[in-house]
C-alpha positions in Angstrom: 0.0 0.0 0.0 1.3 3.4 -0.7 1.8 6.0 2.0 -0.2 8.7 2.0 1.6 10.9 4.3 5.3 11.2 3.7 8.8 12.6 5.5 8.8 16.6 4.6 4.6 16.8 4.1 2.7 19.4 5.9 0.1 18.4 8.1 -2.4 19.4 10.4 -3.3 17.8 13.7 -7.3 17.0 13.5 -7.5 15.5 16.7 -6.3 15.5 20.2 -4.4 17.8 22.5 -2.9 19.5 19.7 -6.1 19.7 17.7 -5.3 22.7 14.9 -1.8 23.2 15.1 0.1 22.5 11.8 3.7 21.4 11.7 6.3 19.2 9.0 6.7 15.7 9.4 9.8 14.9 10.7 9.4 10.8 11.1 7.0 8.3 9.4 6.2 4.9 11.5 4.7 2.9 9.0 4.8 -0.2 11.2 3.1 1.5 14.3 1.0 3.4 11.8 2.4 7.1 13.9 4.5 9.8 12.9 6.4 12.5 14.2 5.3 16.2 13.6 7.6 19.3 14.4 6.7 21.1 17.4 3.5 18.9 18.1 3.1 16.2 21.0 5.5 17.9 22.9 6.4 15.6 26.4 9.1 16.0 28.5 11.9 13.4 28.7 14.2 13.0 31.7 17.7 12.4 30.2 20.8 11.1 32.6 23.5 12.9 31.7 26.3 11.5 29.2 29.9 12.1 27.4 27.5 14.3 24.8 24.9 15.7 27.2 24.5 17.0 30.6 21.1 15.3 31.2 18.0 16.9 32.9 14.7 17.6 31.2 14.6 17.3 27.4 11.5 18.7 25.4 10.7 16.2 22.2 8.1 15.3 20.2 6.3 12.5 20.7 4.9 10.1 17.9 1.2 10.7 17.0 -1.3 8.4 15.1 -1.9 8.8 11.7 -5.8 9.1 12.0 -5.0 12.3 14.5 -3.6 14.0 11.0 -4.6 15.0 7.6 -2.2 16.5 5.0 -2.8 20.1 3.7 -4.0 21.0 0.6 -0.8 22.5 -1.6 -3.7 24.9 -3.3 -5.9 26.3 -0.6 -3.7 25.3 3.0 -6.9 23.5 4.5 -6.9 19.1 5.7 -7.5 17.1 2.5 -8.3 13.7 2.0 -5.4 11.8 -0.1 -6.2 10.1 -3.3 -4.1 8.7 -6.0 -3.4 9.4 -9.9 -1.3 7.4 -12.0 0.2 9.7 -14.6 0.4 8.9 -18.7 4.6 8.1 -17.7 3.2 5.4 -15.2 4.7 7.1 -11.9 1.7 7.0 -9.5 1.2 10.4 -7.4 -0.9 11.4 -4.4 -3.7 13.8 -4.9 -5.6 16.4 -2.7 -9.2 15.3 -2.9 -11.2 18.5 -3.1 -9.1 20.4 -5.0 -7.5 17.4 -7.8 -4.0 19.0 -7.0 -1.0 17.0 -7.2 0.7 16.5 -4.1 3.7 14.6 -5.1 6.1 16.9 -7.6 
């Protein structure tokens, strides 16, 4: 199955604490079906310090589920539905539902 929501894709959280906020995805966990989104599902982490770090209380994100976001329309910026479009050179590229706009470049 093809992924619908990539490494680099804007998104915007539909559901959840961080209902609304928008942010790039940073990590894509096809296996747990969750990804990481910048600056969204922030939790604190309690780090022992190390040769690289000092330790103490480290701000991440954490990994959300990929129902809780919908990818943004490249046209008009809202949550779109993802469909796919093979083109006449046979590459297969996602779509934004609404507006028939090509996601993938």
């Amino acid at each position: 199955m093809a992924a619908k929501v990539k490494k680099g894709d804007q998104v915007m959280v539909i559901a959840g604490k961080d209902k609304g906020k928008k942010g790039q995805v940073k990590l894509v966990m096809p296996t747990e079906k969750r990804v990481v989104v910048e600056g969204v599902g922030m939790v604190t982490k309690h780090t022992r310090p190390s040769m690289s770090s000092q330790g103490g209380l480290e701000k991440r994100e954490a990994p959300i589920h990929l129902s809780n976001v919908a990818l943004l329309d490249p046209k008009s910026g809202k949550p779109t539905r993802v469909g796919f479009k093979t083109l006449d050179d046979g590459r297969k590229v996602r779509i934004a539902r609404p507006s028939g706009e090509q996601i993938d470049s």
